[in-house]
C-alpha positions as CSV (number, residue, x, y, z in Angstrom):
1,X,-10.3,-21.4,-47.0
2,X,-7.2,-22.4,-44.9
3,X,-5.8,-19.3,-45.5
4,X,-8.6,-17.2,-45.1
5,X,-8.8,-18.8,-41.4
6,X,-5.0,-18.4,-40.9
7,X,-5.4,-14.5,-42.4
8,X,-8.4,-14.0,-39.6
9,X,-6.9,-15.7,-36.7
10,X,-3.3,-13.7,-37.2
11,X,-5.2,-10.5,-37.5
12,X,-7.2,-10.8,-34.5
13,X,-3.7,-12.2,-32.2
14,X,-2.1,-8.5,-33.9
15,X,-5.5,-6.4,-32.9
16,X,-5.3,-8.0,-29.5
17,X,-1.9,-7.3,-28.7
18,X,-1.9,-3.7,-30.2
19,X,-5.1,-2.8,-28.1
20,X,-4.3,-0.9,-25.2
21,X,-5.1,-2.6,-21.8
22,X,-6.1,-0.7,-18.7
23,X,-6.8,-3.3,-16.0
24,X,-8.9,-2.2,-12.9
25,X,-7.8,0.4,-10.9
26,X,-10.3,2.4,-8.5
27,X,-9.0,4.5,-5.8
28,X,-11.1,4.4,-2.0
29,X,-10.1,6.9,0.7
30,X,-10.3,5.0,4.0
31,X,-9.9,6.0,7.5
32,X,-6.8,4.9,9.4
33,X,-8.7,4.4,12.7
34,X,-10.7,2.0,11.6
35,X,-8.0,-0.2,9.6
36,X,-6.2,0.1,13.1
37,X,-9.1,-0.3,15.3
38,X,-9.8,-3.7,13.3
39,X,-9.9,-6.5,16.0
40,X,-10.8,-9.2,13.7
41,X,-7.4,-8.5,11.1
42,X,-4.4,-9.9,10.7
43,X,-1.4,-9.3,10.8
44,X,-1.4,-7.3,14.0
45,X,0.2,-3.7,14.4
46,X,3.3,-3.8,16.6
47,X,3.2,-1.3,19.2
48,X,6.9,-1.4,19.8
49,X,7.6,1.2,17.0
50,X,6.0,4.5,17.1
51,X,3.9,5.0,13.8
52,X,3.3,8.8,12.7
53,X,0.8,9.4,9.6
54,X,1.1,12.7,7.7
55,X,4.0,15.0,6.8
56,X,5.7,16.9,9.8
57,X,8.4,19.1,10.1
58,X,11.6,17.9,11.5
59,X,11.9,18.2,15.3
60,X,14.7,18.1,18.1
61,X,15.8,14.7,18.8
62,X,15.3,12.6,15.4
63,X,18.0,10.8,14.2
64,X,16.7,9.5,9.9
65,X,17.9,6.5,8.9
66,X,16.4,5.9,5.5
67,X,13.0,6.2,4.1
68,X,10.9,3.1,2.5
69,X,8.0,1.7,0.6
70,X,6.1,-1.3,1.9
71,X,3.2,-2.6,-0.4
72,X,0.2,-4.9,1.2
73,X,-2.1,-6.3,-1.1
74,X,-5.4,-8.2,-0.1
75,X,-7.8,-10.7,-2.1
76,X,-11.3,-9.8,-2.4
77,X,-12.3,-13.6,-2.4
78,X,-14.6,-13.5,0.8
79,X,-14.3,-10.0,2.3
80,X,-16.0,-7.0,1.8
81,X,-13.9,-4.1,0.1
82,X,-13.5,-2.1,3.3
83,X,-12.2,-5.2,4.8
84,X,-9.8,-6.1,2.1
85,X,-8.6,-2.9,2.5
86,X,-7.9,-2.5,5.8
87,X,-6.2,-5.6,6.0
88,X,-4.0,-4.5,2.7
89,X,-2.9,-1.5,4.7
90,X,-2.5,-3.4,7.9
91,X,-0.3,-5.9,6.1
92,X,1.9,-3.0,4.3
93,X,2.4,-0.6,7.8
94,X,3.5,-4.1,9.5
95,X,5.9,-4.2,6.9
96,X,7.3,-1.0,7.7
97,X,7.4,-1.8,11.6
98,X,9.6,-4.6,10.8
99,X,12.0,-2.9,8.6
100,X,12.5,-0.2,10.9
101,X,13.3,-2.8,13.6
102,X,16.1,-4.6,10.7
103,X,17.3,-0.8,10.5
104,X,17.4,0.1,14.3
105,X,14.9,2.8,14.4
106,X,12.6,3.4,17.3
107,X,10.0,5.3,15.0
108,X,8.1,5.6,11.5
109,X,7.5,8.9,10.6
110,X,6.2,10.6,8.0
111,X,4.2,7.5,6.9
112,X,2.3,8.7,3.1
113,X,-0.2,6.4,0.8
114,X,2.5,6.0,-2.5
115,X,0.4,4.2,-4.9
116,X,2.6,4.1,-7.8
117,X,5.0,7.1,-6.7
118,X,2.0,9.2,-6.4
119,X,1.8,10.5,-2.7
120,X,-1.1,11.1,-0.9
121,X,-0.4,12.9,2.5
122,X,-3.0,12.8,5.6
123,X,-3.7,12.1,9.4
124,X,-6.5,10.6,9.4
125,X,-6.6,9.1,5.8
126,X,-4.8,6.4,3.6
127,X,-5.6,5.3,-0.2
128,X,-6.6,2.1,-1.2
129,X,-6.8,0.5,-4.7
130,X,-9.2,-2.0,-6.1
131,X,-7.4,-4.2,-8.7
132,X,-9.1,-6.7,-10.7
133,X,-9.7,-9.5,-7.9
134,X,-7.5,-7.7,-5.2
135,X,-7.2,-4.4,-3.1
136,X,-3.3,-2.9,-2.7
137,X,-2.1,-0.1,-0.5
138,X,1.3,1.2,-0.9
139,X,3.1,3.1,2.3
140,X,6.2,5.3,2.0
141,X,7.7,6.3,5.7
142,X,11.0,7.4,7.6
143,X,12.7,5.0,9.4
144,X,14.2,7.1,12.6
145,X,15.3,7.3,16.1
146,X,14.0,9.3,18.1
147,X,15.6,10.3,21.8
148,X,14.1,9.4,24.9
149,X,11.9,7.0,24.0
């Protein structure tokens, strides 16, 4: 009997660690004007450093200084998913700001969603993933100077 119980629990610990886990992953499309037109978020978006969203062609006048990925992530406990969101992407474009600062750039450019090294380019969108319990957006953008500003 002992080892019929042994037998039973070993095979279930081998049949739980060969099945495959997929934890919770759904993708949202949110607009950036409202995650930036958010009054009641925190952190707050620095406007010291110019933010550009989208791809865009190199112009006159830009100096690159690297390029960099900034991850926010946001608990669900409390806040709607739009909310958690918003404040995820918030929290990950602040990131951003203050790197450039560290690297001496004037500008982000270029700023993509990068959700595991997948890009997502738009103006007037980013992407936003729903964990199990959390929401996480991941931003990739230049760091730059650009001249006269």
């Amino acid at each position: 009997m002992k080892r019929t119980i042994l037998s039973l629990l070993a095979g279930g610990v081998l049949l739980a660690t060969a099945w495959p886990a997929n934890g919770r992953d759904i993708k949202r499309y949110l607009p950036i004007g409202a995650a930036l037109e958010a009054q009641d978020l925190q952190p707050k978006i620095d406007g010291s450093i110019r933010i550009v969203f989208g791809k865009e062609t190199t112009r006159e006048g830009l100096k690159p200084l690297r390029n960099d990925v900034a991850i926010g992530k946001e608990r669900l406990r409390g806040k709607s998913d739009g909310t958690a969101c918003n404040s995820a992407f918030l929290l990950a474009l602040v990131e951003l700001q203050k790197r450039a600062k560290q690297h001496g750039a004037n500008a982000v450019v270029n700023i993509v969603s990068y959700y595991k090294k997948i890009e997502m380019s738009s103006t007037t969108e980013y992407e936003c993933h729903e964990g199990s319990g959390y929401m996480a957006v991941a931003l990739r953008g230049d760091y730059v100077k650009i001249a006269d500003q």
